[in-house]
N, C-alpha and C positions, 0 to 999 in steps of 0.2 A: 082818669074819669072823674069831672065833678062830684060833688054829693049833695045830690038831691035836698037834703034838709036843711046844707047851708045856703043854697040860692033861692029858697023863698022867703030867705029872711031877709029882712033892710036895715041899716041903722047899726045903731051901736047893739043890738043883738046879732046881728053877721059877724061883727068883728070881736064879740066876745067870742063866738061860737069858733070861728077862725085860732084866736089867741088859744082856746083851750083846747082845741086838736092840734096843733104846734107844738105847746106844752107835752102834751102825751104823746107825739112823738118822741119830743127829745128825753122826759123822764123817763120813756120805755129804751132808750136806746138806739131808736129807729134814725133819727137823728143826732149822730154822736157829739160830743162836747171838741168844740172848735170848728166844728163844719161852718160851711157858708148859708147861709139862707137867702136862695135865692127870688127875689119877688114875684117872678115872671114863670118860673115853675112851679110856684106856690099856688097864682093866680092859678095856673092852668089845671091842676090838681084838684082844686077844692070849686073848681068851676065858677070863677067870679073875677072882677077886675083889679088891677095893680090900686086900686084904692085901700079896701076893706083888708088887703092882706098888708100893706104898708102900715095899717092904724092899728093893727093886731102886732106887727115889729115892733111899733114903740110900745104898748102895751107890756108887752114880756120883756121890753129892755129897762123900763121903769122898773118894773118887778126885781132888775135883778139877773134875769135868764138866760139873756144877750147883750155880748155887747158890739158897737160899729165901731170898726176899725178902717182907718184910711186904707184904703186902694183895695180891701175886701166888700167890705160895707157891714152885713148885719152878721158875724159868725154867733155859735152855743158857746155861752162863757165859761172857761175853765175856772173854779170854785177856789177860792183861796185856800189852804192846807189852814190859817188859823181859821177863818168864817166853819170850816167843818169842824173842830175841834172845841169851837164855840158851842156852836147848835149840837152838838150832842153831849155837850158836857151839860146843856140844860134838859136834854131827853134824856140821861141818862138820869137823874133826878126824877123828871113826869115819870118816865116808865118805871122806877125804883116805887115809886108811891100807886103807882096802878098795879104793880105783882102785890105790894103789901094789902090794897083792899083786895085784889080778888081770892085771895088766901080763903078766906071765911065764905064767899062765895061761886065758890068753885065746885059745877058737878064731878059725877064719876064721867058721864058725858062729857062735858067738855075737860077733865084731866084726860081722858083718850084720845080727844083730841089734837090736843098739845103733843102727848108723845107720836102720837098717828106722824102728824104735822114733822115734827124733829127727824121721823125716821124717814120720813120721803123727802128731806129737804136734802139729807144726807144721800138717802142712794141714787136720786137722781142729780144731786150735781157729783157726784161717783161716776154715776154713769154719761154726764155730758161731757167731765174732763176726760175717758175712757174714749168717748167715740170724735175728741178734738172737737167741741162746740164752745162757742168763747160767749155764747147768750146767756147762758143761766135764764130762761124765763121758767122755767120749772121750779128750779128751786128757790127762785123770786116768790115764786103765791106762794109755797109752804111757806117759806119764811114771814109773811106778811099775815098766813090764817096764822102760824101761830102769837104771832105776836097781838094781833088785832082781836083773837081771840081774850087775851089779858087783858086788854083796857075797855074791850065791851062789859068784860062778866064783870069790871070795877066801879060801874055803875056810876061813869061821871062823865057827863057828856062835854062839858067843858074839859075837861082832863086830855079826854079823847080829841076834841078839834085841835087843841095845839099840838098835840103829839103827831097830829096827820100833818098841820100845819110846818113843822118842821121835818117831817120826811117827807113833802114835796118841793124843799128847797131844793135837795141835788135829785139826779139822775140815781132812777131806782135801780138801773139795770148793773152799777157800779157793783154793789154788793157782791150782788147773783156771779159775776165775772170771778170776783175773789176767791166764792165758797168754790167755782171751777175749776181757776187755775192755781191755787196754791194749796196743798195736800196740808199742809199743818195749818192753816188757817179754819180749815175742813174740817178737822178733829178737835180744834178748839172749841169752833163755835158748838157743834153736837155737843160736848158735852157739857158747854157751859149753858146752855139750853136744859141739858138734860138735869144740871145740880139746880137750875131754876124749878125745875116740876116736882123732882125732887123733897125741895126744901116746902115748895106750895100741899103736897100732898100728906108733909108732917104735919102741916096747917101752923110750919114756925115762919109768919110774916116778917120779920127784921131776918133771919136768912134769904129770905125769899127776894127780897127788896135789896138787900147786898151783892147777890148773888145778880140781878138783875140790871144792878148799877154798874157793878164791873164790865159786866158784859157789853152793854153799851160803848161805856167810854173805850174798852179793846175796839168794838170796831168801828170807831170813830177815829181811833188813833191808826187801823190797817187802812181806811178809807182819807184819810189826809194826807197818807205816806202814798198812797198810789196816785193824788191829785199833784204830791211835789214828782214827782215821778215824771206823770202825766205834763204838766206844765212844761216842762223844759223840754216837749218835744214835740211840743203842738206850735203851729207858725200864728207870732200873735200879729205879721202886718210889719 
């Protein structure tokens, strides 16, 4: 079934609109990395002609997002193992300096939060590798309130867009898959989550910020290892 709000649009507002429900399919997962993107099913989906969904393909292949391969055409681009290792070796950095300001800014509200956040990230991806779900979207949002919770309460809105800015380079749902299917990945992240609230609620910010930079770059280093993984078994054409 179309949707209603993109066919009354025209113009390069259809085909932004188009390009960013594409995009959040594929960073949800819905659209996995290496799939085909087909134009004529796309069209038919989003209720509109092989035009506006074609200018929304190159749109997201400029980006980055896709790329066209001979005899496939538009597939979800598999992400380099170093492009990941890049981009979070510089998030691991923003977010180091986002837990060190919110140190001094941080309620008892939103410290609950945080740990709230860490214990349901944990028992529900417990509970989705338990009942064999390979989604993680549960323990996707906690992961995301709690992190998003840090670089709100750091009070730098610049600080914040690039940090979002770099984790909608890859597919968000990558994570959430890891925290499900690998039981020590599971226990790392908790508790290096947990030395981060931790060290935030001594109110010691160069712990806080250390403890936050590790963190990162680990799972930047479990998420490039599962894209070389993933690479050599996706058909590139």
């Amino acid at each position: 079934m179309g949707d209603a709000s993109l066919s009354e649009k025209t113009g390069h507002a259809l085909v932004d609109d188009i390009a960013a429900k594409i995009r959040e399919r594929i960073m949800s997962g819905d659209i996995p990395i290496g799939a085909q993107l087909r134009q004529a099913e796309l069209a038919s989906d989003f209720g509109v002609s092989r035009t506006p969904v074609r200018e929304a393909l190159r749109q997201l292949q400029t980006g980055g997002l896709i790329d066209v391969v001979p005899n496939r055409g538009a597939v979800v681009r598999v992400p380099a193992p170093w492009e990941v290792r890049e981009a979070y070796e510089v998030r691991a950095e923003l977010e180091a300096l986002a837990a060190s300001r919110a140190v001094t800014r941080l309620s008892r509200a939103e410290m609950d939060r945080l740990r709230t956040a860490n214990q349901e990230m944990y028992d529900r991806s417990l509970a989705e590798s338990e009942a064999g779900s390979a989604r993680g979207h549960s323990s996707r949002q906690e992961n995301d309130v709690f992190h998003t919770t840090i670089t709100t309460v750091a009070q730098n809105a610049r600080l914040a867009r690039t940090i979002d800015e770099i984790n909608e380079t890859f597919p968000r749902n990558v994570s959430a898959q890891l925290l499900v299917g690998d039981d020590r990945y599971r226990e790392e992240n908790f508790r290096e989550h947990a030395a981060i609230i931790d060290a935030m609620e001594r109110g010691d910010a160069v712990a806080a910020a250390d403890a936050m930079r590790e963190h990162v770059r680990k799972a930047g280093e479990h998420l490039a290892q599962w894209y070389e993984r993933r690479s050599s078994t996706v058909f590139r054409g």
